[in-house]
PDB file of N, CA, C, O and CB in Angstrom:
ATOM      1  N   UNK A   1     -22.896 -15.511  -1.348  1.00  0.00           N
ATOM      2  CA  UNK A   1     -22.841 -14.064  -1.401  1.00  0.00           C
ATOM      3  C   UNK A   1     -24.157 -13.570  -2.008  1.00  0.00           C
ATOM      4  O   UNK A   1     -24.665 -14.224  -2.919  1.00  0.00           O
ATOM      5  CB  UNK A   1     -21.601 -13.569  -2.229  1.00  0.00           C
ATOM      6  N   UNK A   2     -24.784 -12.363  -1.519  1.00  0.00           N
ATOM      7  CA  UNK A   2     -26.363 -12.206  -1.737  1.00  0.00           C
ATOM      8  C   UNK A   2     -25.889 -10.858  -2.667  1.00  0.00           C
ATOM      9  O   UNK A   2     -24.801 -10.285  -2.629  1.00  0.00           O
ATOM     10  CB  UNK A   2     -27.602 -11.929  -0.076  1.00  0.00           C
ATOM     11  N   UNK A   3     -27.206 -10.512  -3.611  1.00  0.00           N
ATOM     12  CA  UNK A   3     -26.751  -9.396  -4.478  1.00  0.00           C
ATOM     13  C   UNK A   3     -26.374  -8.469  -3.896  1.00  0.00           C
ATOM     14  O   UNK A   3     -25.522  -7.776  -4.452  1.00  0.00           O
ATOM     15  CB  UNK A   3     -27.542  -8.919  -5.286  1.00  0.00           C
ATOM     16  N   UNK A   4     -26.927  -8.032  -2.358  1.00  0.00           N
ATOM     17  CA  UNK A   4     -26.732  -6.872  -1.957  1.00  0.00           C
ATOM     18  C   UNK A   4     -25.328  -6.475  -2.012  1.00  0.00           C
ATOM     19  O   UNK A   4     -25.042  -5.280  -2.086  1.00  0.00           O
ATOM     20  CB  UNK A   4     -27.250  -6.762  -0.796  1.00  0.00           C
ATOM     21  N   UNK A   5     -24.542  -7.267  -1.986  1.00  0.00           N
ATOM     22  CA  UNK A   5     -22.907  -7.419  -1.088  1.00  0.00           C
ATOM     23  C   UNK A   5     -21.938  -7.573  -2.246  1.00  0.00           C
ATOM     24  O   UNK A   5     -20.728  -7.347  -2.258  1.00  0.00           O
ATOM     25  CB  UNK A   5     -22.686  -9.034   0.108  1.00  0.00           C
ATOM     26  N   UNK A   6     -22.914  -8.104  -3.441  1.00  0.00           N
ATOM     27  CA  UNK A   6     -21.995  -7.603  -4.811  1.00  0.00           C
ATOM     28  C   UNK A   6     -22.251  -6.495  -5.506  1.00  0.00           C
ATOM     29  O   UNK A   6     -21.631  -6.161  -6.516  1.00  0.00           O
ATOM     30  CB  UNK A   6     -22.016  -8.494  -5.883  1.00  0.00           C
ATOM     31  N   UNK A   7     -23.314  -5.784  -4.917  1.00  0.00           N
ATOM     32  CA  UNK A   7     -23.729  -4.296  -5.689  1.00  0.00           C
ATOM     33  C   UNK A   7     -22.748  -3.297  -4.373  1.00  0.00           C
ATOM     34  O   UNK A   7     -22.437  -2.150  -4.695  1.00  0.00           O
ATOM     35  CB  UNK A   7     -26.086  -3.867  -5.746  1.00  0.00           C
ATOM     36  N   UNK A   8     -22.407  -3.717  -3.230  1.00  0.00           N
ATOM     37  CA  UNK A   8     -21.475  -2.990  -2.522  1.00  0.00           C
ATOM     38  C   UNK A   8     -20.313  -2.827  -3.135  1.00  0.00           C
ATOM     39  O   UNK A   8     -19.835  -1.760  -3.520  1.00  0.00           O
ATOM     40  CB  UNK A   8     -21.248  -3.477  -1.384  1.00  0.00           C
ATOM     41  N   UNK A   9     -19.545  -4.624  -3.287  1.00  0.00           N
ATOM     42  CA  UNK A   9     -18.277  -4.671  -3.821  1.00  0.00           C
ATOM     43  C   UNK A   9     -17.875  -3.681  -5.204  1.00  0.00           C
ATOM     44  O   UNK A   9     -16.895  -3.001  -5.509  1.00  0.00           O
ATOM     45  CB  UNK A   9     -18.120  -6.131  -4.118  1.00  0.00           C
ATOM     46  N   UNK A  10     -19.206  -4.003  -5.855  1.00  0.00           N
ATOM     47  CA  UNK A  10     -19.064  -3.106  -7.544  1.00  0.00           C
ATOM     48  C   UNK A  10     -19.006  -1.985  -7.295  1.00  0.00           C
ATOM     49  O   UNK A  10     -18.004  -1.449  -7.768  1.00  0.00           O
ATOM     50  CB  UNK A  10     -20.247  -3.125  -8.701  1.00  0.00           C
ATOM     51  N   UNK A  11     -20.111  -0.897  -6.348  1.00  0.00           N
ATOM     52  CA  UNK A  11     -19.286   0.210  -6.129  1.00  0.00           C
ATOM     53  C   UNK A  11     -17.985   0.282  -5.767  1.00  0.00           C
ATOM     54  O   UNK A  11     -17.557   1.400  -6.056  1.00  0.00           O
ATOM     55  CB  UNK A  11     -19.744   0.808  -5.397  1.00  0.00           C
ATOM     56  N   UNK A  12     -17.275  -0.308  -5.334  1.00  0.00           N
ATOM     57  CA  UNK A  12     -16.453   0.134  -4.456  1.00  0.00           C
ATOM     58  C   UNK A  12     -14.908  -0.126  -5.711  1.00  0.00           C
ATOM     59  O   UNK A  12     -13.828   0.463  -5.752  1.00  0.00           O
ATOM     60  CB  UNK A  12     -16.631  -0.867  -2.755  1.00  0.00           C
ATOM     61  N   UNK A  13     -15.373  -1.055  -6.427  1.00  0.00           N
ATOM     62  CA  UNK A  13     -14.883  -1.177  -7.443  1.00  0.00           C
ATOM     63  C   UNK A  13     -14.892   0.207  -8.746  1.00  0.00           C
ATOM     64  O   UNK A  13     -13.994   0.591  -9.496  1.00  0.00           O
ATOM     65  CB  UNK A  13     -15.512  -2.372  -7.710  1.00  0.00           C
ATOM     66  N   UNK A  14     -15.779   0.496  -8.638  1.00  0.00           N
ATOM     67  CA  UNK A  14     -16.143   1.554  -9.966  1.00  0.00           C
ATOM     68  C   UNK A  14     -15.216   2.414  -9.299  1.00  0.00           C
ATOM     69  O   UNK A  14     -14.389   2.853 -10.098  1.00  0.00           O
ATOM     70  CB  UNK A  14     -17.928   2.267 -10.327  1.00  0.00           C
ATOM     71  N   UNK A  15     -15.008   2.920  -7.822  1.00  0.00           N
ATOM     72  CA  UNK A  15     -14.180   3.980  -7.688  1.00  0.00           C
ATOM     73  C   UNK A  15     -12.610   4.040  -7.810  1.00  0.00           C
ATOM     74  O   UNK A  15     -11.838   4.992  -7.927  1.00  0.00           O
ATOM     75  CB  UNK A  15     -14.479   4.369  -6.606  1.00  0.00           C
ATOM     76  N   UNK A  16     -12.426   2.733  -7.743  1.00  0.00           N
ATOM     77  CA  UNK A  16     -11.094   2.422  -7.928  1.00  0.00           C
ATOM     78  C   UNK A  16     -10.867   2.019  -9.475  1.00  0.00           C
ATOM     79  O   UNK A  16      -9.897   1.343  -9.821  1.00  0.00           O
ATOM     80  CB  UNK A  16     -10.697   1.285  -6.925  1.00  0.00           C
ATOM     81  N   UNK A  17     -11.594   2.371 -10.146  1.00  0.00           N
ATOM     82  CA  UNK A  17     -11.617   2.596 -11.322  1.00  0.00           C
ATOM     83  C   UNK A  17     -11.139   3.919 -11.590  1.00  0.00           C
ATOM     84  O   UNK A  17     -10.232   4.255 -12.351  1.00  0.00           O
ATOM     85  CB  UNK A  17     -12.760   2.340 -11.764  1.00  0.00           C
ATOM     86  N   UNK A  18     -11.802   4.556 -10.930  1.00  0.00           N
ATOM     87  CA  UNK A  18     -11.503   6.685 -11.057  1.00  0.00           C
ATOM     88  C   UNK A  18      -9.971   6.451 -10.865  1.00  0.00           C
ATOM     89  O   UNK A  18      -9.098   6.571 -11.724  1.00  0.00           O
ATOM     90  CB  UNK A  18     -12.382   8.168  -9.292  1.00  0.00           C
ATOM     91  N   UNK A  19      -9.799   6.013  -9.273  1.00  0.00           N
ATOM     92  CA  UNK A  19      -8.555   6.306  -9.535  1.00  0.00           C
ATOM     93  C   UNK A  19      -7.468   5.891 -10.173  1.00  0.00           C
ATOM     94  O   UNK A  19      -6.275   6.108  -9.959  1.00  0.00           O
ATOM     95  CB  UNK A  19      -8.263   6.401  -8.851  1.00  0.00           C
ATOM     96  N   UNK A  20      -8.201   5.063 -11.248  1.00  0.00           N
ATOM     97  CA  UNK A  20      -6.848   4.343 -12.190  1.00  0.00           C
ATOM     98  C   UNK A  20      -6.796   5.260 -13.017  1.00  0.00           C
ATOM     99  O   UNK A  20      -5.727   5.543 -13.558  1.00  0.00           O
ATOM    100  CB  UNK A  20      -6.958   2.816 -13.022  1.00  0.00           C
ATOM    101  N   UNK A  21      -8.010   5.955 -13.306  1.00  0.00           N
ATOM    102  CA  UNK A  21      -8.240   7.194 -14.515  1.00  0.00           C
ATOM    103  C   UNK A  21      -7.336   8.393 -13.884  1.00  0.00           C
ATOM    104  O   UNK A  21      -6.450   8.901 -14.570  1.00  0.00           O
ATOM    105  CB  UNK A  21     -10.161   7.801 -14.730  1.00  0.00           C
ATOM    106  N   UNK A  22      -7.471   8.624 -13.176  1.00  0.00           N
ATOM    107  CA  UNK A  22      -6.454   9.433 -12.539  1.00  0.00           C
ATOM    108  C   UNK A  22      -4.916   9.209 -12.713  1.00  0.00           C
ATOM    109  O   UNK A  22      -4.139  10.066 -13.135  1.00  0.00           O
ATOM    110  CB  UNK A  22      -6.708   9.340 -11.224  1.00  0.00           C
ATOM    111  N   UNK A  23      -4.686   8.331 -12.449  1.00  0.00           N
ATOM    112  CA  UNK A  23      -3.300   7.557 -12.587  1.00  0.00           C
ATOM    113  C   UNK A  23      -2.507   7.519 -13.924  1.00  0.00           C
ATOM    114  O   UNK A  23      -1.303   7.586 -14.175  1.00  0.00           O
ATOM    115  CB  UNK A  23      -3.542   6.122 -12.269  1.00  0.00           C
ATOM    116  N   UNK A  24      -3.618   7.388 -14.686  1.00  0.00           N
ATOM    117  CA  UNK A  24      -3.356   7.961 -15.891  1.00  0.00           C
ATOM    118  C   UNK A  24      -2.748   9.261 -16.783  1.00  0.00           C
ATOM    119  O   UNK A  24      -2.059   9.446 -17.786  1.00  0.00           O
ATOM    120  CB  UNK A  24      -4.150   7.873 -16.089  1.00  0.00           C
ATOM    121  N   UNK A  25      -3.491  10.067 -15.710  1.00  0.00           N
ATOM    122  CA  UNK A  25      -3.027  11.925 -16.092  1.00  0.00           C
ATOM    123  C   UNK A  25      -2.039  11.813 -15.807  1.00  0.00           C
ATOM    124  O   UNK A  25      -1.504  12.831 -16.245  1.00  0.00           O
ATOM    125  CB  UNK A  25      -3.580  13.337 -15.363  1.00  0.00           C
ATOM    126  N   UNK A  26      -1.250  11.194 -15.289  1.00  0.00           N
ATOM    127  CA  UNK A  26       0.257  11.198 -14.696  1.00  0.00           C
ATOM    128  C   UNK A  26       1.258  11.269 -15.537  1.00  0.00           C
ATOM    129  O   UNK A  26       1.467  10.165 -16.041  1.00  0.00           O
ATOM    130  CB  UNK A  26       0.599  10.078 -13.964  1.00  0.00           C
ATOM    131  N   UNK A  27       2.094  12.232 -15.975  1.00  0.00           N
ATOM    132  CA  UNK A  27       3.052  11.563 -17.594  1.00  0.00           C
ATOM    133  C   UNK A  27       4.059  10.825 -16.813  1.00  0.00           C
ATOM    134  O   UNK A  27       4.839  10.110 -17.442  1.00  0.00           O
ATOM    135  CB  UNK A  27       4.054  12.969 -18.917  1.00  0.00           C
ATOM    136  N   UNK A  28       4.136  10.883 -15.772  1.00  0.00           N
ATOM    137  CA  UNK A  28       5.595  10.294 -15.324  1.00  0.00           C
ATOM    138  C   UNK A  28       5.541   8.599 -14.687  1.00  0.00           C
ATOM    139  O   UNK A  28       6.086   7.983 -13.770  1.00  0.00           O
ATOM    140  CB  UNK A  28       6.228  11.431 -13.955  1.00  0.00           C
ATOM    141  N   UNK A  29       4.459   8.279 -15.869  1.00  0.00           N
ATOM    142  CA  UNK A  29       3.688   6.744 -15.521  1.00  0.00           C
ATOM    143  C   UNK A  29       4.615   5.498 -16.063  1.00  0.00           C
ATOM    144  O   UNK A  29       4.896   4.372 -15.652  1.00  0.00           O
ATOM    145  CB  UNK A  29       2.011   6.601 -16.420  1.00  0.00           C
ATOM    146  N   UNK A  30       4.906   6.224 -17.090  1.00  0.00           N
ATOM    147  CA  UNK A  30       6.324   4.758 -18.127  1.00  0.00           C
ATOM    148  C   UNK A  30       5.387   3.956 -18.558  1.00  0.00           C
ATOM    149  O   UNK A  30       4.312   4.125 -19.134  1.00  0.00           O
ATOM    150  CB  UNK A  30       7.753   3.437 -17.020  1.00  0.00           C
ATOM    151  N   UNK A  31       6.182   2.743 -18.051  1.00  0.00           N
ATOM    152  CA  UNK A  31       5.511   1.484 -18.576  1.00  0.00           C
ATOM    153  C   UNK A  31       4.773   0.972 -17.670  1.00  0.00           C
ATOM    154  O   UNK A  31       4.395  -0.197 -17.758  1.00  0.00           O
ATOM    155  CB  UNK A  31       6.351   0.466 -19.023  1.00  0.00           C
ATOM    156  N   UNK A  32       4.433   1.791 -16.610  1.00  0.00           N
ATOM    157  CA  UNK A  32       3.259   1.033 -15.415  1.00  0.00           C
ATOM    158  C   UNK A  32       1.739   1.506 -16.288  1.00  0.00           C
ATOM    159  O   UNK A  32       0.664   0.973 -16.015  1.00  0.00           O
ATOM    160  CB  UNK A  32       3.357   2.003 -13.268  1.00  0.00           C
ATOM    161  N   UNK A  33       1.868   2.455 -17.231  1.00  0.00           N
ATOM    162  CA  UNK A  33       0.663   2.900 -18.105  1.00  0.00           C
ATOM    163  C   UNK A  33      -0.167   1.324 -18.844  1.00  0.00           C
ATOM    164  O   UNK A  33      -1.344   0.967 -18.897  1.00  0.00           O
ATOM    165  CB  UNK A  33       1.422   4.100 -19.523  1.00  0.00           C
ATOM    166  N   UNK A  34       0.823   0.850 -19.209  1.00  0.00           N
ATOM    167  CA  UNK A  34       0.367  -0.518 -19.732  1.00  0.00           C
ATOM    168  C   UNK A  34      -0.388  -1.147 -19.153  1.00  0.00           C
ATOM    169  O   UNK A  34      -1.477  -1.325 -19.698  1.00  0.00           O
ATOM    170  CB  UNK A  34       1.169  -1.339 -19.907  1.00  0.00           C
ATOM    171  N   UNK A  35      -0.182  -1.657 -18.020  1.00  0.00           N
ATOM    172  CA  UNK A  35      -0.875  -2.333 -16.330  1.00  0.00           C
ATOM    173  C   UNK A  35      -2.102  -1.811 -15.638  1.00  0.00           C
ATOM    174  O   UNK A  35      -2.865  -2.533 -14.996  1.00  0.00           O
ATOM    175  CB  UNK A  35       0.183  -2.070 -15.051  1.00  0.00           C
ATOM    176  N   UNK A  36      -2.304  -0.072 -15.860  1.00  0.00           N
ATOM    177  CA  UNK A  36      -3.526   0.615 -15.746  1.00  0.00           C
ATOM    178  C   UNK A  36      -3.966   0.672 -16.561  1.00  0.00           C
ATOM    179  O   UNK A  36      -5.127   1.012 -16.334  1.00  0.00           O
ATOM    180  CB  UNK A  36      -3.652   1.584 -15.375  1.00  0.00           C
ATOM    181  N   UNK A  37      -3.718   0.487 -18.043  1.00  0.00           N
ATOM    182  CA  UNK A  37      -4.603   0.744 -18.739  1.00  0.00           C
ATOM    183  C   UNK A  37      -5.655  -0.833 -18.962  1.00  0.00           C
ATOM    184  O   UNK A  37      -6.835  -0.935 -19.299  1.00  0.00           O
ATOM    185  CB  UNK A  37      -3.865   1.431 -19.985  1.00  0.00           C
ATOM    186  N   UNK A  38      -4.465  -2.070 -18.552  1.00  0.00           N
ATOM    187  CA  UNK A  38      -5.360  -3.339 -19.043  1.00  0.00           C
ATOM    188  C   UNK A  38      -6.259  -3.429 -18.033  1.00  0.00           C
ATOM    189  O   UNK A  38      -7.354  -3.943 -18.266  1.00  0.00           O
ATOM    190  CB  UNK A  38      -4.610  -4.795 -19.250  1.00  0.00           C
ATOM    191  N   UNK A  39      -5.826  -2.765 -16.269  1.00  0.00           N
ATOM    192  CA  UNK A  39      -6.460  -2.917 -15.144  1.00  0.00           C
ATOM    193  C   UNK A  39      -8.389  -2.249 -15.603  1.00  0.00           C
ATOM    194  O   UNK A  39      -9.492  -2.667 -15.252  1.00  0.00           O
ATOM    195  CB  UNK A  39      -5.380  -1.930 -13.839  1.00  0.00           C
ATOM    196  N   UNK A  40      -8.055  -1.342 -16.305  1.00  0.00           N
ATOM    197  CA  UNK A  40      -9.156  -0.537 -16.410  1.00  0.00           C
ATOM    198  C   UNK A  40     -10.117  -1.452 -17.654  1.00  0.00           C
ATOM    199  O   UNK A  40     -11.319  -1.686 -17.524  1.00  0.00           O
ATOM    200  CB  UNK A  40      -8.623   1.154 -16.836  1.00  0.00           C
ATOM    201  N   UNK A  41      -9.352  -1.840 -18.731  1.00  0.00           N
ATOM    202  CA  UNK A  41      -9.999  -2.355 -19.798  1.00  0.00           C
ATOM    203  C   UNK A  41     -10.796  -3.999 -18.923  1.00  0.00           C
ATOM    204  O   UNK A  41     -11.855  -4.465 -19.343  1.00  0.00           O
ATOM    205  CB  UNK A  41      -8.650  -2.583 -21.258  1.00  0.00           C
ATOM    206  N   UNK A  42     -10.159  -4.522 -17.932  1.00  0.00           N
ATOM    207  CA  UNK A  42     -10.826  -5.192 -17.392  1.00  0.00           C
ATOM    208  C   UNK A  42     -11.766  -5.090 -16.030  1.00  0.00           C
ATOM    209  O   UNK A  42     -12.449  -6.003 -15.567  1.00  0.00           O
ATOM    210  CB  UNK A  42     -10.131  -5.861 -17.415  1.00  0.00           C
ATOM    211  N   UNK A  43     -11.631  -3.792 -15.526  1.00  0.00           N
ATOM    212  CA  UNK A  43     -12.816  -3.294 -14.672  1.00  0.00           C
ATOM    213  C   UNK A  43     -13.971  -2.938 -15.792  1.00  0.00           C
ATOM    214  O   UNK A  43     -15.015  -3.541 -15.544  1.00  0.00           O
ATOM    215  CB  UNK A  43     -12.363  -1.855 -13.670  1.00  0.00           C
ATOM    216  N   UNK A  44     -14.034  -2.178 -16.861  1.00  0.00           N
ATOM    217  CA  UNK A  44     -15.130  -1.972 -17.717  1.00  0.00           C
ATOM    218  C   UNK A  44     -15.840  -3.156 -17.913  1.00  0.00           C
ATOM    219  O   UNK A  44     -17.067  -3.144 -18.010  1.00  0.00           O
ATOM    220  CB  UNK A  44     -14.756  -1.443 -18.939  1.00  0.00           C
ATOM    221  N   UNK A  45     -14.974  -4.495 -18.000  1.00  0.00           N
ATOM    222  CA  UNK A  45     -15.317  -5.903 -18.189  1.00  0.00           C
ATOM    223  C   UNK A  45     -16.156  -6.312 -17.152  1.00  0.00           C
ATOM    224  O   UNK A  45     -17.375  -6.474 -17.206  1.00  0.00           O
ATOM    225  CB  UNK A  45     -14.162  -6.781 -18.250  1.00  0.00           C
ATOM    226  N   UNK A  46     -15.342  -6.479 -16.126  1.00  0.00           N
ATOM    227  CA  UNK A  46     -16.768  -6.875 -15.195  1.00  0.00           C
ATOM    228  C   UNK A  46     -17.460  -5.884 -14.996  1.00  0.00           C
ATOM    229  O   UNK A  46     -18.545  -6.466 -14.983  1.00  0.00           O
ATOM    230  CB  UNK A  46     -16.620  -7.425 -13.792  1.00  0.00           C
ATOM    231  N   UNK A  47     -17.790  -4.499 -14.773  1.00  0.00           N
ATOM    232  CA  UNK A  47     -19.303  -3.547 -14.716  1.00  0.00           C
ATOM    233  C   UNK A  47     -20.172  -4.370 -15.956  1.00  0.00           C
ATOM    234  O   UNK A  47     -21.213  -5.013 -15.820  1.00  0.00           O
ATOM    235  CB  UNK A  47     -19.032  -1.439 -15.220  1.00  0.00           C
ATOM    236  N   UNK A  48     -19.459  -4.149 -17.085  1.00  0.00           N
ATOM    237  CA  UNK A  48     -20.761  -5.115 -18.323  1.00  0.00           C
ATOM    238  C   UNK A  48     -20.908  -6.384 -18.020  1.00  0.00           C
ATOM    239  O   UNK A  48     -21.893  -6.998 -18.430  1.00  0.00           O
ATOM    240  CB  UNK A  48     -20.335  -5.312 -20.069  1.00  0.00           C
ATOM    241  N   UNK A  49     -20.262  -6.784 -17.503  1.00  0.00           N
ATOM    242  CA  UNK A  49     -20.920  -8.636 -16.779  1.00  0.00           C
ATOM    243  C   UNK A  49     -21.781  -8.037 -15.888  1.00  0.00           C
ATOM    244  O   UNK A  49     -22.835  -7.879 -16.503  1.00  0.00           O
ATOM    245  CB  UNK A  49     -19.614  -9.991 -15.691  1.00  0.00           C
ATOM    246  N   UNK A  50     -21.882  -7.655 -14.858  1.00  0.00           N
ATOM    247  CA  UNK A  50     -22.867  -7.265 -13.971  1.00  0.00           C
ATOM    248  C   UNK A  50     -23.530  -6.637 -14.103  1.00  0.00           C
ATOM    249  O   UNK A  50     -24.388  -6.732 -13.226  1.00  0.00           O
ATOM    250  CB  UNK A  50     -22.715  -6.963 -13.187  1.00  0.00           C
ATOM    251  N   UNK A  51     -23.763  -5.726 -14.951  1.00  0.00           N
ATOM    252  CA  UNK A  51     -25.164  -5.189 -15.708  1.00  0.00           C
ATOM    253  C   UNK A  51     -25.762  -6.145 -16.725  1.00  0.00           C
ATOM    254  O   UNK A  51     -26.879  -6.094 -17.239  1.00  0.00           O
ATOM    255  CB  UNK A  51     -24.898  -3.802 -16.555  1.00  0.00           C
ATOM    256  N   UNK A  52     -25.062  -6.778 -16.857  1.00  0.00           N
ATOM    257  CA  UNK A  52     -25.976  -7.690 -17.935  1.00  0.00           C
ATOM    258  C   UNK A  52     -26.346  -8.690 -17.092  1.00  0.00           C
ATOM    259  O   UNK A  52     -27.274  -9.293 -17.631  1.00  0.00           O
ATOM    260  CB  UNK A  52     -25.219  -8.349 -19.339  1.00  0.00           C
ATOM    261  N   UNK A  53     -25.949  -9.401 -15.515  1.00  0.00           N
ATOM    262  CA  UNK A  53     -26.328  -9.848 -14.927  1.00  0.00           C
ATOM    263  C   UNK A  53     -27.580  -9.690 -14.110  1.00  0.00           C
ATOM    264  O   UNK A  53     -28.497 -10.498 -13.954  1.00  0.00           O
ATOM    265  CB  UNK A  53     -25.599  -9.937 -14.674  1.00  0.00           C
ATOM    266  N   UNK A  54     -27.410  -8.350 -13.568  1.00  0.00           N
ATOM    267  CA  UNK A  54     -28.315  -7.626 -12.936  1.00  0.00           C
ATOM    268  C   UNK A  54     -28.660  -6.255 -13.352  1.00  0.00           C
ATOM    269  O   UNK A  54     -28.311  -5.231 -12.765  1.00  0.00           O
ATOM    270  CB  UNK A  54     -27.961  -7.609 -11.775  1.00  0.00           C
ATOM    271  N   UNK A  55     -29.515  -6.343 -14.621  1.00  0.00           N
ATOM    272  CA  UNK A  55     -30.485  -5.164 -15.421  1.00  0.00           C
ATOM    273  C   UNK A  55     -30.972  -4.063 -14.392  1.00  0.00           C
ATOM    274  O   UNK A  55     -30.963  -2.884 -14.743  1.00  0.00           O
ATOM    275  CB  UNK A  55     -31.992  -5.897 -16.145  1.00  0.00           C
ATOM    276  N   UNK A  56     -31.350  -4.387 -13.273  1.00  0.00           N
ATOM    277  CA  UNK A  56     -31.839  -3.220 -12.415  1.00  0.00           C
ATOM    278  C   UNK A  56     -30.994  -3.043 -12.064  1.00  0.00           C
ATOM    279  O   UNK A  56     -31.437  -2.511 -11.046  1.00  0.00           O
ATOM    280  CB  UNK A  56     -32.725  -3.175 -11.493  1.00  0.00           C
ATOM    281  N   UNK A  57     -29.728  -2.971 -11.910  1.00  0.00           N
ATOM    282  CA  UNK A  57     -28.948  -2.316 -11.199  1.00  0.00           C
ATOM    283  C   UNK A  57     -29.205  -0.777 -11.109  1.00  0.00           C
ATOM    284  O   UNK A  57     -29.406  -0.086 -10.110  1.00  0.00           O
ATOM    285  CB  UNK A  57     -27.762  -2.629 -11.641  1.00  0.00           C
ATOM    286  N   UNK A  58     -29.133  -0.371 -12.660  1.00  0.00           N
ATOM    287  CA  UNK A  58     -29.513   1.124 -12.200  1.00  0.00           C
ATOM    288  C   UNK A  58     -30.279   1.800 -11.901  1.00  0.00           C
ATOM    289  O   UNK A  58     -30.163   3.025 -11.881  1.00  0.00           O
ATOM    290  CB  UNK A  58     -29.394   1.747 -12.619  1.00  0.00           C
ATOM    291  N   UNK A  59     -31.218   1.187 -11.603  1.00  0.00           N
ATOM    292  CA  UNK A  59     -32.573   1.608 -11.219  1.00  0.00           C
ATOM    293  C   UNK A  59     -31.986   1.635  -9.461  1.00  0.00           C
ATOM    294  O   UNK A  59     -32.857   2.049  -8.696  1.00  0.00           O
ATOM    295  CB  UNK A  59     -34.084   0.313 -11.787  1.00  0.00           C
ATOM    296  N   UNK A  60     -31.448   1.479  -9.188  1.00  0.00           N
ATOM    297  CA  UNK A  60     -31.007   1.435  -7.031  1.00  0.00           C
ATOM    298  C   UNK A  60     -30.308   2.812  -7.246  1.00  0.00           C
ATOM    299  O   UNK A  60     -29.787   3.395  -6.295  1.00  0.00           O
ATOM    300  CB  UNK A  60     -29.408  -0.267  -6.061  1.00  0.00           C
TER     301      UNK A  60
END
């Protein structure tokens, strides 16, 4: 897999991040809140692996 195609996947990832943030505003979430919230605490996880992997990233 070439960087290009993991700087695709990661976007595509960051947005499905939003919509976990979204998912969130929801009060009528229960105990699925638990599951989005670890989903999210481990998407933040890999964006900081991959910026620390690939420093220019934000420079694209």
């Amino acid at each position: 897999m070439d960087s290009n195609t993991i700087r695709e996947r990661i976007t595509l990832i960051e947005g499905k991040r939003e919509s976990l943030v979204k998912l969130l505003e929801k009060p009528d979430l229960g105990t699925l809140r638990i599951d989005v919230n670890q989903a999210i605490e481990e998407i933040d996880e890999l964006l900081e692996e991959f910026k620390r992997t690939f420093p220019d990233a934000d420079q694209n």
